[in-house]
C-alpha positions in Angstrom: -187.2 137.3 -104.9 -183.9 135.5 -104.6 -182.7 134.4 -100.7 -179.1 133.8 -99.8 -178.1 130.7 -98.1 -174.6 129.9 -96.7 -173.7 126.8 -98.0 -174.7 126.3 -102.1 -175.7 122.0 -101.2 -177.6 123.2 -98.0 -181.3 122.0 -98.3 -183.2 123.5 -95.9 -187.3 124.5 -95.2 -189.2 126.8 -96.9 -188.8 130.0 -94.9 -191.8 131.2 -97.3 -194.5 128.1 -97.3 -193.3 126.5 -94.3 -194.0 123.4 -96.2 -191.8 122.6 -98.7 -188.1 121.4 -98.8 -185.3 122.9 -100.7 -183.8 120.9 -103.5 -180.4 121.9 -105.8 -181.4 123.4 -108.9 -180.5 126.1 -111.7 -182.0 129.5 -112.3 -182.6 132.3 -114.4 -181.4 135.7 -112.7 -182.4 138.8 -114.3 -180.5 141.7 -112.6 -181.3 145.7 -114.0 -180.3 148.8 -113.2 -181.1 152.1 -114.8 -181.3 151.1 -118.7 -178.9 148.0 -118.3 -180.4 144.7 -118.0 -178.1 141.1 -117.6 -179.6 138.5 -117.7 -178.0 135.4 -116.1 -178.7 131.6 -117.0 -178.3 128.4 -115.1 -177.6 130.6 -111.5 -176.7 127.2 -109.0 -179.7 127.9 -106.2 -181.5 125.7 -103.5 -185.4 125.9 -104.5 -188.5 125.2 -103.1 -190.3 121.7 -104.0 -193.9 123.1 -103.0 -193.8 126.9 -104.6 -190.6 127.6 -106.3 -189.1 130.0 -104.2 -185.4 130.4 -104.8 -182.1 131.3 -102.5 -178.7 131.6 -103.6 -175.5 130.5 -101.7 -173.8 133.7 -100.6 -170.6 132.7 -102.8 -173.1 132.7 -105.8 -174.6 135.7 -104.4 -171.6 137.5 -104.3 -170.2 136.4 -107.8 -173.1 136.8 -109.4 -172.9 140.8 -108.5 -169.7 141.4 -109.0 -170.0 140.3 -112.6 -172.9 142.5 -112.8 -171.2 145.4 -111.9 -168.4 144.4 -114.3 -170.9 144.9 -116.7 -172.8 148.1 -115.2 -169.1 149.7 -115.9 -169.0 148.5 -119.1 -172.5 150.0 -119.9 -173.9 147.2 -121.5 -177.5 147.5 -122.6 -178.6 144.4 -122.9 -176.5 140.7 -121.9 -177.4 137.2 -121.5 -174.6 134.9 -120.2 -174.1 131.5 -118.7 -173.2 131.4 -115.4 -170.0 130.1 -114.1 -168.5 130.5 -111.1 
């Protein structure tokens, strides 16, 4: 499950382990809906040190769905594509 965070360079707690830190990363986001499936390589996210649980920066959130819906109305089947923002 993906988080959003506010900032993208905000390191913060776990809110899941309560342990663990956040450090800057990159991800693999695999959005579906119906028969489409994107999936999206090296997503900028915060993630956890201790058990890997990621959050995204709202601006990535939000980027990284509009170009999904871009390519919902497209009806694309299948995609894999590099993220940039």
């Amino acid at each position: 499950m993906v988080k959003k965070l506010q900032q993208e360079n905000y390191t913060m707690k776990c809110a899941i382990c309560k342990n663990g830190q956040t450090i800057g990363g990159h991800i693999t986001v695999v959005l579906e809906r119906g028969e489409s499936t994107l999936v999206f390589k090296n997503v900028p996210a915060q993630v956890c040190e201790n058990c890997g649980e990621e959050y995204l920066s709202e601006n990535t959130n939000h980027t990284l769905l509009q170009k999904a819906e871009d390519a919902f109305i497209r009806g694309v089947d299948l995609e894999l594509l590099r993220f940039a923002a």
